[in-house]
C-alpha positions as CSV (number, residue, x, y, z in Angstrom):
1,X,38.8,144.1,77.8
2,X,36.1,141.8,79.2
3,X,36.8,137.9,79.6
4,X,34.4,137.3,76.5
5,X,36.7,139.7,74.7
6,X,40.2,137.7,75.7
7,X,38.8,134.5,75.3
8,X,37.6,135.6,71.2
9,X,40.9,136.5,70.5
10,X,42.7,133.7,72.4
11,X,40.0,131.4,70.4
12,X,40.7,133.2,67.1
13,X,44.7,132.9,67.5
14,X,43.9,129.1,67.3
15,X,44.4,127.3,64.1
16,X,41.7,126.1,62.9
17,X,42.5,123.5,60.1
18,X,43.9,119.7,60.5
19,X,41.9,119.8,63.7
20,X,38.3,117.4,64.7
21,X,34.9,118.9,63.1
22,X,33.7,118.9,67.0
23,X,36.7,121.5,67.9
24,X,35.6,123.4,65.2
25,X,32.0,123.5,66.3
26,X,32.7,124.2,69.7
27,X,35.0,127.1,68.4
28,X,32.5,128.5,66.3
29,X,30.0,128.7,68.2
30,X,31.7,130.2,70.7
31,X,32.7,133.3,68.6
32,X,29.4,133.1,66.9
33,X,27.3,133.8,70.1
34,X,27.4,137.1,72.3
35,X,25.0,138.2,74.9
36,X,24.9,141.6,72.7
37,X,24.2,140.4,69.4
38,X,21.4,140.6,68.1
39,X,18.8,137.8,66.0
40,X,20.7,139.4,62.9
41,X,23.8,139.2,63.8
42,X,23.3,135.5,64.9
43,X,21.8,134.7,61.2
44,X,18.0,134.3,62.3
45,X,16.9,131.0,63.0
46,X,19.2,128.0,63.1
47,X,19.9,124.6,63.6
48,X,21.7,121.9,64.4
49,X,21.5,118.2,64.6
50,X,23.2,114.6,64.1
51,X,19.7,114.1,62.0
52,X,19.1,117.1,60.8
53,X,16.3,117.8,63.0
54,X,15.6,121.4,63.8
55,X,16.7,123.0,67.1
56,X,15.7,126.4,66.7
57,X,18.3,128.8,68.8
58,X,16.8,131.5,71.4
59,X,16.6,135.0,69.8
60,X,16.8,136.7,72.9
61,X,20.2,138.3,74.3
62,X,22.5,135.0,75.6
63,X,23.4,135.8,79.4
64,X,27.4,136.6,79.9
65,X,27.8,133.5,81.7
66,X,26.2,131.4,78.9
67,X,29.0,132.8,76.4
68,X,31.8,131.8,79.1
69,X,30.7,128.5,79.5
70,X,30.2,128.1,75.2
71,X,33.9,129.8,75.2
72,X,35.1,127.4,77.8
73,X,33.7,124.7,76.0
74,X,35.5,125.5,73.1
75,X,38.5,126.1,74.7
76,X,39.0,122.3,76.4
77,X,38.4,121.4,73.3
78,X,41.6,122.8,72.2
79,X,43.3,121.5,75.0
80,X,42.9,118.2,74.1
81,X,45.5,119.1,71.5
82,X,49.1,119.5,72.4
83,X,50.3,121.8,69.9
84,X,47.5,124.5,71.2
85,X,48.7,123.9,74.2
86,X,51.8,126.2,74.3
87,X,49.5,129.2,72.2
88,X,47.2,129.0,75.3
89,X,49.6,129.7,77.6
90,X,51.1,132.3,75.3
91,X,48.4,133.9,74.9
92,X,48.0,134.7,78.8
93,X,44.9,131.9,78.8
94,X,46.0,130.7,82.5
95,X,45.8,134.4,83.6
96,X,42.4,134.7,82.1
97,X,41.5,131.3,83.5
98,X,42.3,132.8,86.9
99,X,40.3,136.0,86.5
100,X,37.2,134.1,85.3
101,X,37.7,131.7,88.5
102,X,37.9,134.3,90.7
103,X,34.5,136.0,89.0
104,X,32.4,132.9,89.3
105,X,33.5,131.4,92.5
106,X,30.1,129.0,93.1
107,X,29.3,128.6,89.8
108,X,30.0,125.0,89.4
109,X,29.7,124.4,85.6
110,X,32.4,126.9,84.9
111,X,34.5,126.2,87.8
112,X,34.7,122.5,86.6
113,X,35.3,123.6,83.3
114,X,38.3,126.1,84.2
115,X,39.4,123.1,86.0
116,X,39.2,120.6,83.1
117,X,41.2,123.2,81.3
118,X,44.1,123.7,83.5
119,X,44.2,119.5,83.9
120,X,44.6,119.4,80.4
121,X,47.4,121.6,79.6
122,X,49.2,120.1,83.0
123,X,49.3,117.1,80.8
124,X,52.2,119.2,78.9
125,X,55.5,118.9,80.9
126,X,57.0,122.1,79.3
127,X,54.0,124.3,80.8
128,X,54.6,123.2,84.3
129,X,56.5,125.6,85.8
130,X,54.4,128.3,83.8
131,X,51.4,126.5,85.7
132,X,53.2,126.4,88.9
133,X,54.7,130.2,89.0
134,X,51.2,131.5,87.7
135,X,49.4,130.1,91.1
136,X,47.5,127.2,90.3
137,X,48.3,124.8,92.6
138,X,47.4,126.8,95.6
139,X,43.9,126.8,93.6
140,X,44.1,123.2,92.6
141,X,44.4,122.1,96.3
142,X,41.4,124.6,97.5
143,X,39.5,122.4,94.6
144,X,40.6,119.2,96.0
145,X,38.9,119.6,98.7
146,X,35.6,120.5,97.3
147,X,32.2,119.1,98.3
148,X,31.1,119.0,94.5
149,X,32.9,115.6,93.1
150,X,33.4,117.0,89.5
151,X,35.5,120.1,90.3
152,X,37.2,117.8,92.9
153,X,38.0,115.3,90.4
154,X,39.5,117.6,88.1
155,X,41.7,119.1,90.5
156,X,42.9,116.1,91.3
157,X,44.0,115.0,87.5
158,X,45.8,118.4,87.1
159,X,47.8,117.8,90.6
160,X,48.7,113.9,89.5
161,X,49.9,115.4,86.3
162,X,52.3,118.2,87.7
163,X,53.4,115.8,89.8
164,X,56.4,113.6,87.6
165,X,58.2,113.0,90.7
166,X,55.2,110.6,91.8
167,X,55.4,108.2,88.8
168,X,54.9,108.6,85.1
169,X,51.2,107.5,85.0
170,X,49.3,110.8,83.1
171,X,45.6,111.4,83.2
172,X,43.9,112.4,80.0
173,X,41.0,114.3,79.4
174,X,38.0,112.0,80.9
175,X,39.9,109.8,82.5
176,X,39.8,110.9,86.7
177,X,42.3,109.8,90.0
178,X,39.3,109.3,92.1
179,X,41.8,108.0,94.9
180,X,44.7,108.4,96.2
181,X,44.4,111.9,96.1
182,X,47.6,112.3,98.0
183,X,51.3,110.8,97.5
184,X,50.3,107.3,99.4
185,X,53.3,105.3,101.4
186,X,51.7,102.2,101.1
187,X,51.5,99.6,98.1
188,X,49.3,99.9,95.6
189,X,47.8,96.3,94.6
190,X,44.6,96.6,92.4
191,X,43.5,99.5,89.9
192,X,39.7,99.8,90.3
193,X,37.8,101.0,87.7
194,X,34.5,102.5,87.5
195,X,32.7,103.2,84.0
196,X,29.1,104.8,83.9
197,X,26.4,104.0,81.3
198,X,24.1,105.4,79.2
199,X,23.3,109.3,80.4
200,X,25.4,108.8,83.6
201,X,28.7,110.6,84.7
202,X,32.1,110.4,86.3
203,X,30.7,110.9,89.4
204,X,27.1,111.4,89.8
205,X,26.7,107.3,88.6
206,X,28.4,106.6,91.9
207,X,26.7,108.8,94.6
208,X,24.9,107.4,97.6
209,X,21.0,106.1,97.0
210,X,18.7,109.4,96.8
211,X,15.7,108.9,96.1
212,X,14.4,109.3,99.5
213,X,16.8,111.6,101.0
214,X,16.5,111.8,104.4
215,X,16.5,116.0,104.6
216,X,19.0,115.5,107.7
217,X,21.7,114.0,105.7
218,X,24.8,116.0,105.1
219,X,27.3,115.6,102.6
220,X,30.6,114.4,102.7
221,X,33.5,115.9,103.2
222,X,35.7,113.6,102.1
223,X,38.3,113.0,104.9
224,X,41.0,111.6,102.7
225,X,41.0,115.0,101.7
226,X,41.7,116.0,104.9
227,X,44.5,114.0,105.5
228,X,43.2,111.3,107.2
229,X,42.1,107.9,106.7
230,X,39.3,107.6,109.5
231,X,36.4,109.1,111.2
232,X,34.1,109.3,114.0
233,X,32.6,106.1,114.2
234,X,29.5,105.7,116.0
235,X,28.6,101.8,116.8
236,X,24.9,100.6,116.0
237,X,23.3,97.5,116.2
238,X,20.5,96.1,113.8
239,X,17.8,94.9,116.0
240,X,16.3,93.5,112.8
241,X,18.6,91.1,111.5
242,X,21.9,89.1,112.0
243,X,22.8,88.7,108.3
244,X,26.4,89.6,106.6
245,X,26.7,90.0,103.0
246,X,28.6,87.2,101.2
247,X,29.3,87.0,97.8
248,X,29.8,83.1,95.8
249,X,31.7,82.8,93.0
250,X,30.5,79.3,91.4
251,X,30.9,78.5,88.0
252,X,27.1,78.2,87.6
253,X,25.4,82.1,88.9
254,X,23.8,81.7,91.9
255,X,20.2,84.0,91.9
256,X,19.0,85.6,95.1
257,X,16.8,88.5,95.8
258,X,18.1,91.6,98.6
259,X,16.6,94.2,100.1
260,X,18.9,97.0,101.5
261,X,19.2,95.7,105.1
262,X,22.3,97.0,107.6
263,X,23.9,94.9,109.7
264,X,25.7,95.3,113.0
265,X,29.0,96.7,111.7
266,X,30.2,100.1,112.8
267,X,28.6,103.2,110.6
268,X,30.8,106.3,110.5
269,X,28.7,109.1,111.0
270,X,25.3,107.7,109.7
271,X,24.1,111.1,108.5
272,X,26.8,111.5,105.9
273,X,25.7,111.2,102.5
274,X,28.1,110.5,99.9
275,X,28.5,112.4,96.4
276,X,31.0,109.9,95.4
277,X,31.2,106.0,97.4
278,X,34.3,105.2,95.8
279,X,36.2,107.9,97.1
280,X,34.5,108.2,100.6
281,X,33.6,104.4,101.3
282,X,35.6,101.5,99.5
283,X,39.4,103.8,99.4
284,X,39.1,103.5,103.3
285,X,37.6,99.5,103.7
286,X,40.0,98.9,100.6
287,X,42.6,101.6,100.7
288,X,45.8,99.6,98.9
289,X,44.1,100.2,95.9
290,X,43.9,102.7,92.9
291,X,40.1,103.8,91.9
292,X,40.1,105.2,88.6
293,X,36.2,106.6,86.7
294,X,35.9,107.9,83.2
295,X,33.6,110.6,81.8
296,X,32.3,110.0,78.4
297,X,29.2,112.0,76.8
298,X,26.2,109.8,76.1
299,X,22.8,110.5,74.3
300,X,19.8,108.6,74.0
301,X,18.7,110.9,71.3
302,X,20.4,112.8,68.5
303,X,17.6,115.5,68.6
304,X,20.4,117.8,70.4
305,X,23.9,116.7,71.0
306,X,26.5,118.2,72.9
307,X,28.2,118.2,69.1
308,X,26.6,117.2,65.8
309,X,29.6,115.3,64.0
310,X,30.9,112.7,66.5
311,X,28.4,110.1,66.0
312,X,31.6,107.9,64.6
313,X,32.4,107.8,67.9
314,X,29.8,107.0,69.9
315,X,29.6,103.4,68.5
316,X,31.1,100.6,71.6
317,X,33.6,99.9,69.4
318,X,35.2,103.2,68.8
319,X,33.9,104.3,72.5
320,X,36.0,101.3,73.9
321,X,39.4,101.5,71.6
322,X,39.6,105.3,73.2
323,X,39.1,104.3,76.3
324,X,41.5,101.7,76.5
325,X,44.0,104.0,75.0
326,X,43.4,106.7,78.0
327,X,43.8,104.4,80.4
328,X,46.9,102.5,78.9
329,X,48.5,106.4,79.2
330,X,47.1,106.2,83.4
331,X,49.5,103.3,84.0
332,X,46.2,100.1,83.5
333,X,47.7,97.1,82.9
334,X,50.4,97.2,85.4
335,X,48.7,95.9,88.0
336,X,45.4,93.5,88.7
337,X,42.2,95.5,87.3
338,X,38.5,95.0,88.6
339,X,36.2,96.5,86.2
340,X,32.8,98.1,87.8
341,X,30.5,99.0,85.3
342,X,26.8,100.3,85.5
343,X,24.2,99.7,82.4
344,X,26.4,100.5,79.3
345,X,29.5,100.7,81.3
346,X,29.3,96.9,81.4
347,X,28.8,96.9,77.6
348,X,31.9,99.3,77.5
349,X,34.0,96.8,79.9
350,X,32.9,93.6,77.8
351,X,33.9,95.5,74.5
352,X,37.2,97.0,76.0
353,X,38.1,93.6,76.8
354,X,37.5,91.9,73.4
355,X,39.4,94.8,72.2
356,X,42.2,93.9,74.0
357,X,42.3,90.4,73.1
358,X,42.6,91.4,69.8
359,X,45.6,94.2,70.0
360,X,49.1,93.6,71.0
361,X,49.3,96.8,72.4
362,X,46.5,97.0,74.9
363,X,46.5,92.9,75.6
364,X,48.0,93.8,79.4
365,X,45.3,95.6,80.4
366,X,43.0,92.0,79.5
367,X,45.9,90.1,81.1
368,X,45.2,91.6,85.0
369,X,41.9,91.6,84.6
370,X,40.7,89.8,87.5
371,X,37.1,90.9,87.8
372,X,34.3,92.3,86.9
373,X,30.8,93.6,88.9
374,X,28.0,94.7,86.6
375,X,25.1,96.6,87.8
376,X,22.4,96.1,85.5
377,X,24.2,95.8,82.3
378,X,21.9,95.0,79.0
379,X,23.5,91.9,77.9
380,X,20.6,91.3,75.7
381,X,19.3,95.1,75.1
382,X,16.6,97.3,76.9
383,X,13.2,97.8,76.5
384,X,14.3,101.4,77.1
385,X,16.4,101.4,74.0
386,X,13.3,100.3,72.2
387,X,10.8,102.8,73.0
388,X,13.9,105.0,71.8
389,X,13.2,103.3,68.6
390,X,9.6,103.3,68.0
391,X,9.8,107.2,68.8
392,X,11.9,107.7,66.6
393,X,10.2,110.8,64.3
394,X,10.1,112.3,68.1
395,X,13.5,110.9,69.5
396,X,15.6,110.6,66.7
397,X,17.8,107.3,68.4
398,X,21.0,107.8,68.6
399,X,23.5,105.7,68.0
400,X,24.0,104.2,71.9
401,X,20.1,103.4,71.8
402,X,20.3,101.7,68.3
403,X,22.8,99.2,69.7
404,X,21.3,99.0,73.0
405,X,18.0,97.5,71.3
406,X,16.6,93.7,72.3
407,X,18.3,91.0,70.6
408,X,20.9,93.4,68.8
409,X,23.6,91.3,67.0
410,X,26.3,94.0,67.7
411,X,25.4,92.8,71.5
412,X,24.6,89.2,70.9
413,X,28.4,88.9,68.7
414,X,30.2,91.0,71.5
415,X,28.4,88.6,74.2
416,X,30.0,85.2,72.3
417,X,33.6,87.0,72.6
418,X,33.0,88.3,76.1
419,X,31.9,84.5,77.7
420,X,34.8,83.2,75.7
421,X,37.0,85.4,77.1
422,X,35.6,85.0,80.8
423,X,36.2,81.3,80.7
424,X,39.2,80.8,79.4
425,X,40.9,83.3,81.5
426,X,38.5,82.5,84.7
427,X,37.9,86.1,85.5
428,X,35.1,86.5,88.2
429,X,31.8,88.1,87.7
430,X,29.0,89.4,90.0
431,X,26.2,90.5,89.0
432,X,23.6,93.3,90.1
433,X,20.4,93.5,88.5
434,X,17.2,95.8,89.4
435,X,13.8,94.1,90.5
436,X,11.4,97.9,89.9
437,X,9.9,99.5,86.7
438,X,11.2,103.3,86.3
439,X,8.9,106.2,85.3
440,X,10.4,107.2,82.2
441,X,7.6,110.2,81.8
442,X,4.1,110.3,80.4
443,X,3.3,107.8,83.2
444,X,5.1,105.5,81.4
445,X,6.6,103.0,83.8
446,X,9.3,100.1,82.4
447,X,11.9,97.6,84.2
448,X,14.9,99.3,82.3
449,X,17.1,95.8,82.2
450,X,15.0,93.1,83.2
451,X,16.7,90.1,84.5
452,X,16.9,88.0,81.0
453,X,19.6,90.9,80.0
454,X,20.9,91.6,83.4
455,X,21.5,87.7,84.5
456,X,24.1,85.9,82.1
457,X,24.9,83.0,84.0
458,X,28.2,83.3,84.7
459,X,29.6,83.9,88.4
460,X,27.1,85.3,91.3
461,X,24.0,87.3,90.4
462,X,21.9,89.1,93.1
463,X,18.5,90.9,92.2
464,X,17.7,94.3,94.1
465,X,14.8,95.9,95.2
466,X,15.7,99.2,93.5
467,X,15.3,100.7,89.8
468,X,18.1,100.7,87.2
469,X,19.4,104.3,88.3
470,X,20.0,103.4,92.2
471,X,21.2,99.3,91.4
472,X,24.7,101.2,92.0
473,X,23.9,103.5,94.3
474,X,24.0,102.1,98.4
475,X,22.0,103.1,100.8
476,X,24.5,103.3,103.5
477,X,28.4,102.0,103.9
478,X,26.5,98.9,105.4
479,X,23.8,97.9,102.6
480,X,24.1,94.5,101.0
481,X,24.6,95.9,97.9
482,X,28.0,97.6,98.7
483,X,29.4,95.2,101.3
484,X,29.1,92.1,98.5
485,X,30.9,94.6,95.9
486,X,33.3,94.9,98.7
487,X,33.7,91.6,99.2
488,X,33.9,90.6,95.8
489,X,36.9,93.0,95.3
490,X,38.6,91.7,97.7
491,X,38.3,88.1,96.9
492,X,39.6,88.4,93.4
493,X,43.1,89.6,95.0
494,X,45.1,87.5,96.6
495,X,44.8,86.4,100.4
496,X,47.9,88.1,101.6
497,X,47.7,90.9,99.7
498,X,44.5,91.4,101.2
499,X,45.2,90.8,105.0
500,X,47.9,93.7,104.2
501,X,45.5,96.3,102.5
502,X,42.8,95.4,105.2
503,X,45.6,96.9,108.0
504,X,47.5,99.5,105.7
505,X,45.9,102.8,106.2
506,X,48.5,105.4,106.4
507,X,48.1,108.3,104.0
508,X,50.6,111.3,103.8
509,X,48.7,113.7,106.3
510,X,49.8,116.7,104.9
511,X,48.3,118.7,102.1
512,X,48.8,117.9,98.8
513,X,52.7,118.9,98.0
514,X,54.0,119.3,94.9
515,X,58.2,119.4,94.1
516,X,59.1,122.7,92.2
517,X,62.2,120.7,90.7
């Protein structure tokens, strides 16, 4: 039997009542498409669409891999839910897992979604040692140390959630252990969290600055993952200027414009680049800390949706409750929390928050938060979000764009809560906000979040020479922009517990080990 075959008849043994309409989809269409049926088989022409809008389907023959990834797709899905859990396993799914692995070595999209499956059903205690004596973790830890940030990620949630020797903290699905990656000795003193906006991701929101790529730039190999906490460092000084980042946390915000200078710090290895800053830069200049990113799907149109019929969801509020429940599940609340959020991440935050304040349940995680930076985060809406809406016989807005609009009262409401809630519990901001229009195609050039929606007044605000997609991407370990943020996140936790987390820098050097009892 081929892989297509195993995963139709694992897909088929699923139930497929009491569970979400976008399992459903994902599960029909994976048995629905085949790269050997034909336009007949496949019912002609057909569509699909939160609107209704047509989205006619290719007629041609869908590639093998294509099927995989739909069948994949369908199966984290299932994941998701506990009960289908077991039948996976039953049904030899982590063998078959292995087997389509092992056939697409390279091929990222599948890899990361083998991956996503396997951190999934490690979520279920019972299926550990299954998991274990089946020979994942040897491929987990080849994973971890992946250049690609996504598969590297997911490997990491499965490990943290086999481990339940290491504490009871659980990843869900979306919710990603950016760092430590390894059992770490030291305290742990701050959970950092990062939260990507409209169109963004887990970790491509949070590479290094690359719009002008220098071609001699390599990437990363993140040495954490190698069992160490430093590098080669190679001394430089700027010739250009003398000036340090600072950040100032008034009561009033405090406007100034930066350029991405570098200063006369040390630069480990300046020809690095960085698929993921968090992970490579801040967990060694901050490492007592716990950085934590989420993965939600976005869409600024409902013309073609990753699925049709979750457009209840997509709304901040709901977006925010599930969020807040994932990360309640990864331990947030225990410890102080600084919130980094890019565009609608911010929106996300500020709604999370006033969430919070209003459920008994999730109120801890609002109690430690401490602070919050915000790189270009609509307050007020987006011009973008408006040309979404005038388009709309082309665009068909989707729900994130409706509520992203200029002078929306879902914003301007959440807005009143948030500045409520900032200065009664004098949490710290710092603001980021972008000072360059972005082509958005047909030569159509706009400043995505101008600085009347980017600058609220509250806490330190600093515009940047950049468009909205690189505001929170650095140039280099030593650009303004990262070294405030760095500074900011350290002068929201207490003086002592800083002076410790600047000198702590031991990490288990030893590859990831996992107890078999």
């Amino acid at each position: 039997m081929t892989p297509e075959d195993d995963f139709r008849q694992i897909l088929s043994s699923l139930p497929f009542n009491d569970i979400d309409e976008c399992t459903k989809y994902f599960t029909s269409k994976a048995l629905h498409e085949s790269h050997e049926s034909t336009a007949d088989e496949r019912g002609g022409l057909w569509c699909f669409g939160g609107t209704g809008l047509a989205f006619t389907q290719s007629l041609t023959a869908v590639p093998e891999e294509q099927v995989e990834l739909f069948c994949l797709q369908a199966l984290a899905s299932h994941s998701q839910i506990r009960s289908h859990c077991q039948q996976i396993a039953k049904a030899a799914g982590l063998q078959l897992l292995q087997r389509v692995a092992a056939a697409r070595k390279n091929m990222l999209r599948i890899e990361r979604l083998v991956a996503r499956v396997i951190a999934n059903l490690s979520l279920d205690e019972s299926l550990h040692n299954t998991i274990v004596q089946s020979g994942w973790v040897g491929i987990l830890a080849h994973w971890l140390k992946a250049e690609d940030a996504g598969l590297a990620g997911q490997a990491a949630r499965a490990l943290a959630n086999l481990d339940r020797d290491y504490g009871p903290e659980k990843y869900l699905d979306g919710v990603f252990l950016v760092y430590p990656a390894h059992r770490f000795t030291e305290p742990v003193y701050v959970d950092v969290i990062f939260i990507h906006g409209l169109l963004g991701g887990a970790f491509k929101t949070w590479r290094q600055y690359d719009k002008t790529v220098d071609p001699n730039l390599i990437p990363v190999k993140s040495q954490l993952l190698q069992g160490t906490m430093s590098g080669s460092v190679k001394t430089e000084t700027n010739s250009q200027t003398g000036l340090k980042p600072s950040v100032q946390t008034n009561e009033t915000a405090k406007r100034s414009t930066e350029t991405e200078i570098v200063d006369s710090k040390p630069v480990a290895m300046e020809n690095e680049y960085t698929f993921c800053w968090p992970k490579d830069w801040l967990s060694k200049d901050f490492p007592n800390c716990r950085i934590l990113t989420v993965e939600y799907d976005t869409n600024l149109s409902d013309w073609a949706p990753k699925c049709p019929f979750d457009t209840e969801h997509r709304s901040l509020q709901a977006r925010a409750h599930g969020l807040m429940k994932k990360l309640k599940v990864a331990g947030v609340g225990k410890r102080p929390i600084i919130w980094v959020g890019h565009s609608m991440g911010g929106l996300l935050i500020k709604q999370m928050l006033s969430t919070a304040e209003q459920d008994v349940n999730l109120k801890s995680i609002l109690d430690q938060t401490k602070g919050l930076v915000m790189y270009s985060v609509p307050h007020h809406g987006s011009p973008l979000a408006a040309y979404a809406a005038q388009a709309k016989f082309l665009l068909a807005p989707s729900v994130e764009a409706k509520q992203l609009q200029p002078d929306s009262p879902v914003l301007a409401n959440l807005h009143e809560k948030f500045s409520n809630i900032v200065s009664t519990r004098n949490i710290s901001c710092l603001s980021f906000g972008e000072n360059m229009k972005m082509n958005i195609g047909l030569n159509v050039n706009v400043l995505i979040v101008p600085e009347w929606s980017s600058n609220i007044g509250i806490g330190s605000y600093v515009n940047v020479d950049v468009e909205h997609l690189n505001v929170c991407k650095p140039k280099n370990r030593q650009s303004d922009t990262y070294q405030k943020t760095l500074q900011f996140i350290k002068e929201c936790i207490p003086h002592r517990k800083v002076e410790k987390a600047i000198e702590a820098s031991h990490v288990v050097e030893e590859d990831y080990v996992l107890p078999l009892t």
